[in-house]
N, CA, C and O atoms as a Maestro MAE file, in Angstrom:
{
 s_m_m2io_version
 :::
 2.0.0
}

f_m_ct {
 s_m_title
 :::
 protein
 m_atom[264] {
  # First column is atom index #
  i_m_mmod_type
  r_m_x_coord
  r_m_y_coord
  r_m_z_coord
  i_m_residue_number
  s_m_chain_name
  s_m_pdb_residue_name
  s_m_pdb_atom_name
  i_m_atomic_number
  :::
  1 25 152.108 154.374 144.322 1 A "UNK " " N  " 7
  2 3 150.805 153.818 144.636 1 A "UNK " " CA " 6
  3 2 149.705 154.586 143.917 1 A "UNK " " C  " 6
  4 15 148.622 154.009 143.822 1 A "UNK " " O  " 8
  5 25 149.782 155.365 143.585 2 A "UNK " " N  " 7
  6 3 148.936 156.640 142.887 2 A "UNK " " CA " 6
  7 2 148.791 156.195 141.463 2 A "UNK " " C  " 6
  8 15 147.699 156.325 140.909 2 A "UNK " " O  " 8
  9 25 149.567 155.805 140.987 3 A "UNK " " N  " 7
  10 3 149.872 155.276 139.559 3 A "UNK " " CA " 6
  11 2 148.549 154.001 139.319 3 A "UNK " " C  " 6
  12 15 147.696 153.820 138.451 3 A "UNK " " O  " 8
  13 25 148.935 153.298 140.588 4 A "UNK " " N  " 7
  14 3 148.173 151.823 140.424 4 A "UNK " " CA " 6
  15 2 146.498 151.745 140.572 4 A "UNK " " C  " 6
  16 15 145.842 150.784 140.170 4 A "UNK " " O  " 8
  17 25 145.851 153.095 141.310 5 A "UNK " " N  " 7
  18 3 144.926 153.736 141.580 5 A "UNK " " CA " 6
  19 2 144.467 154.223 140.559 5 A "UNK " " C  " 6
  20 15 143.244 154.140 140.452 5 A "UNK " " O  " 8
  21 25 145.170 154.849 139.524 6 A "UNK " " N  " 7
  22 3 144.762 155.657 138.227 6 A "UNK " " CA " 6
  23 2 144.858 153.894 136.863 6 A "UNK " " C  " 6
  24 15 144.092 153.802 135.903 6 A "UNK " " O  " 8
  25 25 145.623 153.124 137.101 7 A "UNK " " N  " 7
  26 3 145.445 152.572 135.910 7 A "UNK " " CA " 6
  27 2 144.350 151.108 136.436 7 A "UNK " " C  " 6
  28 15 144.177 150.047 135.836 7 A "UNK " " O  " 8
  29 25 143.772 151.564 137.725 8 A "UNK " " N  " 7
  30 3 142.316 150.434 137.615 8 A "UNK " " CA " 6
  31 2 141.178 151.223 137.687 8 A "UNK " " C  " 6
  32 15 140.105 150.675 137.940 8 A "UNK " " O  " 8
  33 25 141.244 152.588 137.481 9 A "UNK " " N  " 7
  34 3 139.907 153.211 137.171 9 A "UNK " " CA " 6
  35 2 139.259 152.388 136.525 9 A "UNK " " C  " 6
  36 15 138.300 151.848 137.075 9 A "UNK " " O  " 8
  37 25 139.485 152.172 135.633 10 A "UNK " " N  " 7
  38 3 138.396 151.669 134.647 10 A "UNK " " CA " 6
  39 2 138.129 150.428 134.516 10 A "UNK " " C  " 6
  40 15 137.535 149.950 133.549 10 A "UNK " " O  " 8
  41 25 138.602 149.727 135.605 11 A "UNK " " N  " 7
  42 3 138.434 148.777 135.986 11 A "UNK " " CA " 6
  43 2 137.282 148.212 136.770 11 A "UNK " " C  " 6
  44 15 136.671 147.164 136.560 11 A "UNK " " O  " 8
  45 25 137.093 149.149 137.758 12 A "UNK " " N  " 7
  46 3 136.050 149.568 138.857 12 A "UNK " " CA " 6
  47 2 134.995 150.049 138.082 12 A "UNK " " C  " 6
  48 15 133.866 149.644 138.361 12 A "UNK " " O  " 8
  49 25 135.141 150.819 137.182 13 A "UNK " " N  " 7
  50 3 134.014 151.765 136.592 13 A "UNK " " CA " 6
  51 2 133.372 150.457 135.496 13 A "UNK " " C  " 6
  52 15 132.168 150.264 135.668 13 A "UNK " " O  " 8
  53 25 133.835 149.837 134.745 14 A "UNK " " N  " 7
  54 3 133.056 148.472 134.257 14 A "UNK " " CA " 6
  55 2 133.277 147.514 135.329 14 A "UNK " " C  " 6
  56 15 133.693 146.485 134.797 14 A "UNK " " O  " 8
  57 25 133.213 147.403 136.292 15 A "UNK " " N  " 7
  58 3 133.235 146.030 137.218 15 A "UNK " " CA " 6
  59 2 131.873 146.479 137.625 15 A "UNK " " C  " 6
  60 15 131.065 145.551 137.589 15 A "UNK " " O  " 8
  61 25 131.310 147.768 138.050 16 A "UNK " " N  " 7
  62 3 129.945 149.040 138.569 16 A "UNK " " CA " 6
  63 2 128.970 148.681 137.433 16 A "UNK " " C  " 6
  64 15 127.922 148.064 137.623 16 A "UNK " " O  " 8
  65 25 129.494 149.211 135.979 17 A "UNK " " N  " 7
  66 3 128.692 149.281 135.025 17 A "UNK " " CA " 6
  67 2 128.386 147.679 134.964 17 A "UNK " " C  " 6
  68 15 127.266 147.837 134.478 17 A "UNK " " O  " 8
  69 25 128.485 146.422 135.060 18 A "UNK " " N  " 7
  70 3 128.645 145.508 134.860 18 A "UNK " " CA " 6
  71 2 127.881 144.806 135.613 18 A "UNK " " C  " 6
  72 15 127.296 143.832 135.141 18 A "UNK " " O  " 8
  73 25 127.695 145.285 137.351 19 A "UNK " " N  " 7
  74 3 126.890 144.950 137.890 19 A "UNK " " CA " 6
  75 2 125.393 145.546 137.881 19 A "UNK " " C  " 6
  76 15 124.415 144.831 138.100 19 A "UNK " " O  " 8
  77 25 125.300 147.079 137.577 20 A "UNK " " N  " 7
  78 3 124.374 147.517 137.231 20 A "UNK " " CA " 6
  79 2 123.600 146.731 136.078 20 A "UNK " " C  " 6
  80 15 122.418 146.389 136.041 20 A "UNK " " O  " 8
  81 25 124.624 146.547 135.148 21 A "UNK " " N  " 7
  82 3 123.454 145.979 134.010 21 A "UNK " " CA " 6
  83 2 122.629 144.810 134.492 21 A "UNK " " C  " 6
  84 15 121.429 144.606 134.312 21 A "UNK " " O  " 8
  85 25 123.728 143.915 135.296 22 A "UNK " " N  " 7
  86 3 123.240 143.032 135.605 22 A "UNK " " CA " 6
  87 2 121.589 142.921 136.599 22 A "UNK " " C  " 6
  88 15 120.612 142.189 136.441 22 A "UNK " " O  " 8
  89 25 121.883 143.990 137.596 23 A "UNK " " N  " 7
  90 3 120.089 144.198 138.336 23 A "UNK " " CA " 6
  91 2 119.485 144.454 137.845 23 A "UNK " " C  " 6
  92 15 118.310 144.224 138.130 23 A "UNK " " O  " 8
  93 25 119.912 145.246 136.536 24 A "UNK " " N  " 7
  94 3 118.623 145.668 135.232 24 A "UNK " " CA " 6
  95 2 118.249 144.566 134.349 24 A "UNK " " C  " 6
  96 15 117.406 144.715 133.465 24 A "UNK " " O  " 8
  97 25 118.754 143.647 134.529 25 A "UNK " " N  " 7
  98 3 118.761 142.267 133.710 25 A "UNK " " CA " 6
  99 2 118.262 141.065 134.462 25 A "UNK " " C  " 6
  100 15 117.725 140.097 133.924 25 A "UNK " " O  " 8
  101 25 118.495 141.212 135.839 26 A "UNK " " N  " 7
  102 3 117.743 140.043 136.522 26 A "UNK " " CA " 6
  103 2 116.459 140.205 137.622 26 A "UNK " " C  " 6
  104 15 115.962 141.226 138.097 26 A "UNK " " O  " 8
  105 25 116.233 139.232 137.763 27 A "UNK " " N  " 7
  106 3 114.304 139.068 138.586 27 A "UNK " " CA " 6
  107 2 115.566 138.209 139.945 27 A "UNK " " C  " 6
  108 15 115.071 138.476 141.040 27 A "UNK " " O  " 8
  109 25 116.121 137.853 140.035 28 A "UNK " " N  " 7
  110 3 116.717 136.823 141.186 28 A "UNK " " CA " 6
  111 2 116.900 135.600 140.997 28 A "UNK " " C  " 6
  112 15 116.900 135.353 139.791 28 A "UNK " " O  " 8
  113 25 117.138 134.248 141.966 29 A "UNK " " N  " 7
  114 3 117.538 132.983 141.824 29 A "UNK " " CA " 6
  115 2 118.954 133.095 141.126 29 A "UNK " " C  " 6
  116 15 119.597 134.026 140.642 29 A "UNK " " O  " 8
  117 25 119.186 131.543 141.310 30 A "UNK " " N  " 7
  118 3 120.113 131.121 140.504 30 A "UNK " " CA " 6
  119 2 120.943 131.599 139.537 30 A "UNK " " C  " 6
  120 15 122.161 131.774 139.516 30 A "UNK " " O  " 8
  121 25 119.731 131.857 138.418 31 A "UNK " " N  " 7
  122 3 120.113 132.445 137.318 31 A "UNK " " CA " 6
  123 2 120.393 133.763 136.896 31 A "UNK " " C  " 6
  124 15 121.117 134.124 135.969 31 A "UNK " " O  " 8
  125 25 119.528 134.646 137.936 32 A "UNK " " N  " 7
  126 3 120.081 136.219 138.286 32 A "UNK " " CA " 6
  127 2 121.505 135.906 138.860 32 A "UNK " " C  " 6
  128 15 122.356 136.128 137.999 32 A "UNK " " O  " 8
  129 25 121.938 135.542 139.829 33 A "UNK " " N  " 7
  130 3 123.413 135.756 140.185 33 A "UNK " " CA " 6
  131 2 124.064 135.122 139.022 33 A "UNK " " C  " 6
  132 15 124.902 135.933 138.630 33 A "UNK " " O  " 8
  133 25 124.085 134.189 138.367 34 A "UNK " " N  " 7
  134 3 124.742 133.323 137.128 34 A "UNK " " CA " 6
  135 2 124.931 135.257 135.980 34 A "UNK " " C  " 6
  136 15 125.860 135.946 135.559 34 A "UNK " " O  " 8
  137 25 124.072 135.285 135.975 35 A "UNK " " N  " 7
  138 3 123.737 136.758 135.198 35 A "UNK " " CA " 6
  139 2 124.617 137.492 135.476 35 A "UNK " " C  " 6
  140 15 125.544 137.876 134.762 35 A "UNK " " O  " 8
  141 25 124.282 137.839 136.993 36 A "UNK " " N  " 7
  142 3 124.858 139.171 137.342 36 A "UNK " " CA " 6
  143 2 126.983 138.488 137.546 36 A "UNK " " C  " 6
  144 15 127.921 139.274 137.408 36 A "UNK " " O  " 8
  145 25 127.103 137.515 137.754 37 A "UNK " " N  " 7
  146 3 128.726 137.243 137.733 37 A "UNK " " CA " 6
  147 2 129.352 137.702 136.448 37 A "UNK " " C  " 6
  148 15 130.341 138.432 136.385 37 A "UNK " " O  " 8
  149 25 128.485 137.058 135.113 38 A "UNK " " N  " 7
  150 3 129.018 136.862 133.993 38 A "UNK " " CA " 6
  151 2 129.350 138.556 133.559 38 A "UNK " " C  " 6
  152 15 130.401 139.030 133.127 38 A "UNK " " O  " 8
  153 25 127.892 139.318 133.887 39 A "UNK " " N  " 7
  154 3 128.018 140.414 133.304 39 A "UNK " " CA " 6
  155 2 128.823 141.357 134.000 39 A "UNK " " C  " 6
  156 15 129.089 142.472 133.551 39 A "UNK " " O  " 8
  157 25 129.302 140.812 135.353 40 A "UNK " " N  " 7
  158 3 130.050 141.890 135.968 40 A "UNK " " CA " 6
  159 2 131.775 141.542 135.592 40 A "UNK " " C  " 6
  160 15 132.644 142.390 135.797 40 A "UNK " " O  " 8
  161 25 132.044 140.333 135.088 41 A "UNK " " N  " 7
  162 3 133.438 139.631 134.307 41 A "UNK " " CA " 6
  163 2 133.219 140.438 133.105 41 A "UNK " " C  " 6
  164 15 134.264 140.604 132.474 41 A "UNK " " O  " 8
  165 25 132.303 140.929 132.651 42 A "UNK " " N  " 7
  166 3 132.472 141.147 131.451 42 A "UNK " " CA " 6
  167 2 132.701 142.851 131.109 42 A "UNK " " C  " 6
  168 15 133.118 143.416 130.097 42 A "UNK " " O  " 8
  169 25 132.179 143.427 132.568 43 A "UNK " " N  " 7
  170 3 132.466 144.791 132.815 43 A "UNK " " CA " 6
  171 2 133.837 145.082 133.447 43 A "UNK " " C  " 6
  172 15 134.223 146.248 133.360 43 A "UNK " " O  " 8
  173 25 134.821 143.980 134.220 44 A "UNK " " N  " 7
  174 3 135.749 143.942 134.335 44 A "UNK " " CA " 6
  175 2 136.934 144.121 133.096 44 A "UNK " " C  " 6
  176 15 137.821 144.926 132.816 44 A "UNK " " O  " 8
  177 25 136.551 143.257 132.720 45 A "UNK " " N  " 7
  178 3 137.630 143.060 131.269 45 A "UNK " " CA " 6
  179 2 137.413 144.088 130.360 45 A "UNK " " C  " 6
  180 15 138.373 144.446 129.677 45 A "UNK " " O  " 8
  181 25 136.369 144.616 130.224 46 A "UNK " " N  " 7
  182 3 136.292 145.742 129.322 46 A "UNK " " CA " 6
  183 2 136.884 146.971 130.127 46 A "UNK " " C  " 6
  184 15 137.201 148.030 129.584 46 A "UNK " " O  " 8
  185 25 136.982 146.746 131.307 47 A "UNK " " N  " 7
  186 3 138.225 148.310 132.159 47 A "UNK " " CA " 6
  187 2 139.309 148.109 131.964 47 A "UNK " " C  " 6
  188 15 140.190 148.960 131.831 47 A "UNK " " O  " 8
  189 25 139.418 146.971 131.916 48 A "UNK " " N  " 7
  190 3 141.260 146.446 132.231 48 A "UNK " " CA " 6
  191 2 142.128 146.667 130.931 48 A "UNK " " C  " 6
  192 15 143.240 147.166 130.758 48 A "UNK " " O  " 8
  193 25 140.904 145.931 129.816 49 A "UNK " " N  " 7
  194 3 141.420 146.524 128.398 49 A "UNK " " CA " 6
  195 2 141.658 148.061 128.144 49 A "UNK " " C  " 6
  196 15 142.629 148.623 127.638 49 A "UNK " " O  " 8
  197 25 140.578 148.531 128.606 50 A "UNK " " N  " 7
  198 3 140.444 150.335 128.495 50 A "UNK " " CA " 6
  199 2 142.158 150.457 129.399 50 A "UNK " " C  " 6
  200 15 143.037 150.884 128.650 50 A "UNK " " O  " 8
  201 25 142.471 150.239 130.363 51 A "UNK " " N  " 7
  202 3 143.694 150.322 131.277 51 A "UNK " " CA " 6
  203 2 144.871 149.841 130.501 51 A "UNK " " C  " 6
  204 15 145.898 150.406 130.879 51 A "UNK " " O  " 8
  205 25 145.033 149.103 129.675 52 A "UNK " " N  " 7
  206 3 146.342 148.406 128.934 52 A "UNK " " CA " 6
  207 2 146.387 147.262 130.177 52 A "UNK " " C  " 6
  208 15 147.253 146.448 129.857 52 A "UNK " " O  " 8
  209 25 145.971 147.004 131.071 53 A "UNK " " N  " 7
  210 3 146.644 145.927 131.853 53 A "UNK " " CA " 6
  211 2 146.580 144.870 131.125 53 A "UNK " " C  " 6
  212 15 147.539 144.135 131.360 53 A "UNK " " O  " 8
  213 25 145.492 144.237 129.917 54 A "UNK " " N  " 7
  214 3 145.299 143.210 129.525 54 A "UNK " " CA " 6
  215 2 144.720 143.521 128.389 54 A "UNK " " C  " 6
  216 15 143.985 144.489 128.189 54 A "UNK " " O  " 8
  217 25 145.175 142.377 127.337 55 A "UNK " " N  " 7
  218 3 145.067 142.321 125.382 55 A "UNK " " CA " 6
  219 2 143.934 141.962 125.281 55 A "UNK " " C  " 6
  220 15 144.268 140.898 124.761 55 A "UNK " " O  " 8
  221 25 142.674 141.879 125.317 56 A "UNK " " N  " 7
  222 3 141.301 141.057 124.942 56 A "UNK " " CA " 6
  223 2 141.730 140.412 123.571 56 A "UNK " " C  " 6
  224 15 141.546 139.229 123.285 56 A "UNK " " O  " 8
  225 25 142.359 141.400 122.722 57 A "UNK " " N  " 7
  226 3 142.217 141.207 121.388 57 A "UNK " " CA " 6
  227 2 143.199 140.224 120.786 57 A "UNK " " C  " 6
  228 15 143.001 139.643 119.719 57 A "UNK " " O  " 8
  229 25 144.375 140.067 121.619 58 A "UNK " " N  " 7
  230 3 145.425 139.422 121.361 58 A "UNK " " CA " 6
  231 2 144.805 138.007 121.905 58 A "UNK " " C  " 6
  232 15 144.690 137.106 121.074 58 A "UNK " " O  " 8
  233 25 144.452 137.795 123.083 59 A "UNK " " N  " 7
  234 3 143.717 136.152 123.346 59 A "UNK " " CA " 6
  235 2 143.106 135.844 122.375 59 A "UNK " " C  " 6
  236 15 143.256 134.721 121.893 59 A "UNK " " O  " 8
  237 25 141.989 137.039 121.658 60 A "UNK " " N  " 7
  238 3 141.374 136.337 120.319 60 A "UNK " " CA " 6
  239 2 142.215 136.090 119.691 60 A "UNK " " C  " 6
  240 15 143.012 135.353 120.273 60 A "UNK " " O  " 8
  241 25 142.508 136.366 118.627 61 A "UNK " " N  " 7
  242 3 143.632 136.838 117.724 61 A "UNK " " CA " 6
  243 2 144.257 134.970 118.194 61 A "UNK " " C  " 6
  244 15 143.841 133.983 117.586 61 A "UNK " " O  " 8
  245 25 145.031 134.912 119.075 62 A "UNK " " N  " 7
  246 3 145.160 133.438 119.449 62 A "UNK " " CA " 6
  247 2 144.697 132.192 119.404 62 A "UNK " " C  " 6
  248 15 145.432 131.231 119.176 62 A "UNK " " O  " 8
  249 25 143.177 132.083 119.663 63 A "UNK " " N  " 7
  250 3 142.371 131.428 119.469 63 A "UNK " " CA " 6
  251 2 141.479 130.957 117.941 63 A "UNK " " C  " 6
  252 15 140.812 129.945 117.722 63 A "UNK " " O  " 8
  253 25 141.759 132.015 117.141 64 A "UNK " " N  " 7
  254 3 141.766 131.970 116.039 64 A "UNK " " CA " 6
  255 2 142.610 131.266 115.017 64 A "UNK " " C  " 6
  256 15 141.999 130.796 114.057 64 A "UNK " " O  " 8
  257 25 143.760 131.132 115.059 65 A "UNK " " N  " 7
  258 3 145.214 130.899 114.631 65 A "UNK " " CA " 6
  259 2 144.887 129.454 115.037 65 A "UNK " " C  " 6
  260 15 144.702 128.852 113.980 65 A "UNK " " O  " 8
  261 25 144.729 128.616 116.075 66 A "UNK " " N  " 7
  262 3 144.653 127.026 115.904 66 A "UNK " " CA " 6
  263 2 144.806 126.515 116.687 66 A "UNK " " C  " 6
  264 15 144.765 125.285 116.638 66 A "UNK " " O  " 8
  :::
 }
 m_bond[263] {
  # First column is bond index #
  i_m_from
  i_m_to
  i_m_order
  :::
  1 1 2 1
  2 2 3 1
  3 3 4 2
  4 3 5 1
  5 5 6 1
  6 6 7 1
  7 7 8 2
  8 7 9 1
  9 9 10 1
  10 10 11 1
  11 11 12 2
  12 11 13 1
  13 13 14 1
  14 14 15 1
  15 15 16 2
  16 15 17 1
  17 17 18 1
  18 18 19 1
  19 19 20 2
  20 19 21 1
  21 21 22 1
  22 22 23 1
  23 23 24 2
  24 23 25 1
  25 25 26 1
  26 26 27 1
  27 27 28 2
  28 27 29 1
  29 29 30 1
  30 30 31 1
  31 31 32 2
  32 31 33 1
  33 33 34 1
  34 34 35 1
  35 35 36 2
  36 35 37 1
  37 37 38 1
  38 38 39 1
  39 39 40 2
  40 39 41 1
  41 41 42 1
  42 42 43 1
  43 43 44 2
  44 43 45 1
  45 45 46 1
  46 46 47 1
  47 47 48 2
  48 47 49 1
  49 49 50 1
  50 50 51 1
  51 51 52 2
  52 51 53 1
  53 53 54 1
  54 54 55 1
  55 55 56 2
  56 55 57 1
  57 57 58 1
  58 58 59 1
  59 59 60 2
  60 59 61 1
  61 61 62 1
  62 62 63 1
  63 63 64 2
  64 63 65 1
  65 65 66 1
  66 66 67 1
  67 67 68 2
  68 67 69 1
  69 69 70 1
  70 70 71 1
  71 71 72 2
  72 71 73 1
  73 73 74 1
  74 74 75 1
  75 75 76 2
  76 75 77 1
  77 77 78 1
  78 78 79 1
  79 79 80 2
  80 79 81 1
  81 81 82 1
  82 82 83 1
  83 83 84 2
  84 83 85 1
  85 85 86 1
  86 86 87 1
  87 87 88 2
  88 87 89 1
  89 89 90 1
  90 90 91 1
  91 91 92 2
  92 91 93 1
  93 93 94 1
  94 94 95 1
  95 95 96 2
  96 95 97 1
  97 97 98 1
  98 98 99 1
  99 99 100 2
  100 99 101 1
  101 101 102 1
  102 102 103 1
  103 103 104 2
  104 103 105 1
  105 105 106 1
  106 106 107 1
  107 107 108 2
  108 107 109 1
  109 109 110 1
  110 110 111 1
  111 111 112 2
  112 111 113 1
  113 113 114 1
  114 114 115 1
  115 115 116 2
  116 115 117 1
  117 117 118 1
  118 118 119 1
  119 119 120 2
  120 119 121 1
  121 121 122 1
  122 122 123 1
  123 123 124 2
  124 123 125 1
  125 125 126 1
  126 126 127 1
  127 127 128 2
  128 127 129 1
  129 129 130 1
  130 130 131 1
  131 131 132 2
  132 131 133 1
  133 133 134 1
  134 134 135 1
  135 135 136 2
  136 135 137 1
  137 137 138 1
  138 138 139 1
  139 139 140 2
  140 139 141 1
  141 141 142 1
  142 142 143 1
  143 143 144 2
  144 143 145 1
  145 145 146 1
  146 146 147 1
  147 147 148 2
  148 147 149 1
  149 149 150 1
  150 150 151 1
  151 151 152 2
  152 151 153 1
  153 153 154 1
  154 154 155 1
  155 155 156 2
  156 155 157 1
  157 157 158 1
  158 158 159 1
  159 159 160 2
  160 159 161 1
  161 161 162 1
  162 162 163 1
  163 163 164 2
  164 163 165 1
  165 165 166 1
  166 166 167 1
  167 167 168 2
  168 167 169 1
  169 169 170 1
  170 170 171 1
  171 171 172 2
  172 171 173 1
  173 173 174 1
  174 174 175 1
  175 175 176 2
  176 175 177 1
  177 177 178 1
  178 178 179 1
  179 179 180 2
  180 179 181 1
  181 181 182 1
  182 182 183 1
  183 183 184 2
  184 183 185 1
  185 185 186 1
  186 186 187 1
  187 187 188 2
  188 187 189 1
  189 189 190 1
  190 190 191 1
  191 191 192 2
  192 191 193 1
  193 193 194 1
  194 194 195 1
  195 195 196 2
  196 195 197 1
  197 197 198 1
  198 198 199 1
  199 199 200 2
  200 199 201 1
  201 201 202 1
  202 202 203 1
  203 203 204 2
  204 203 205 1
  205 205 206 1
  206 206 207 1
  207 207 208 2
  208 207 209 1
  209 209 210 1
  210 210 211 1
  211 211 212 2
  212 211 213 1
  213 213 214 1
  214 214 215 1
  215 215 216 2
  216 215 217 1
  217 217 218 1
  218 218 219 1
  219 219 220 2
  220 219 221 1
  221 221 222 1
  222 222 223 1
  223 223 224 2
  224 223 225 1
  225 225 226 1
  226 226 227 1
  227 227 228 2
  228 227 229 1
  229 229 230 1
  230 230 231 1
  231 231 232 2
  232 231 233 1
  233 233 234 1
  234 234 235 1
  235 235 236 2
  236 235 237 1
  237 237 238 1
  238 238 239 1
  239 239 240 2
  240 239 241 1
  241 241 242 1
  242 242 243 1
  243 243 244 2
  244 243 245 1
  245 245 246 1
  246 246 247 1
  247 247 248 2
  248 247 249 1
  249 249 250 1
  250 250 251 1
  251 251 252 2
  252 251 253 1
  253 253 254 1
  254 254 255 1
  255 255 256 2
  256 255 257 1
  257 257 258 1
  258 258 259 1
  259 259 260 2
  260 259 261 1
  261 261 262 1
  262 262 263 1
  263 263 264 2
  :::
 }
}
C-alpha cells in the first residue's frame, strides 16, 4: 500500500497545482468552474505522467498516425 501512496504523489501535487492556477485564473460563474475543472484535468495528467501511470505522449503519438 505504501508503494501506491508514493506513485500518486504527483498526482495530487498537479491535481493542487492545477486547482490553484485555476483561482488565480478565475473571477467565478460558470466559466470559472469550466476553468477551474479543465485546469485541474490538466494538473492531473501532468502527475500521472510524472508517475509512469500513464503515456500522454504515446495517445499523441496515436492521434497523429491517422
Amino acid at each position: 500500500m505504501r508503494e501506491d501512496k508514493a506513485v500518486r504523489e504527483f498526482a495530487v501535487i498537479g491535481l493542487f497545482a492545477g486547482l490553484m492556477l485555476a483561482l488565480a485564473a478565475t473571477t467565478g460563474g460558470l466559466g470559472g468552474f469550466v476553468v477551474a475543472v479543465l485546469l485541474g484535468t490538466v494538473g492531473v495528467l501532468a502527475g500521472l505522467q510524472l508517475d509512469g501511470v500513464i503515456d500522454v505522449r504515446a495517445v499523441v503519438r496515436s492521434r497523429n498516425r491517422g
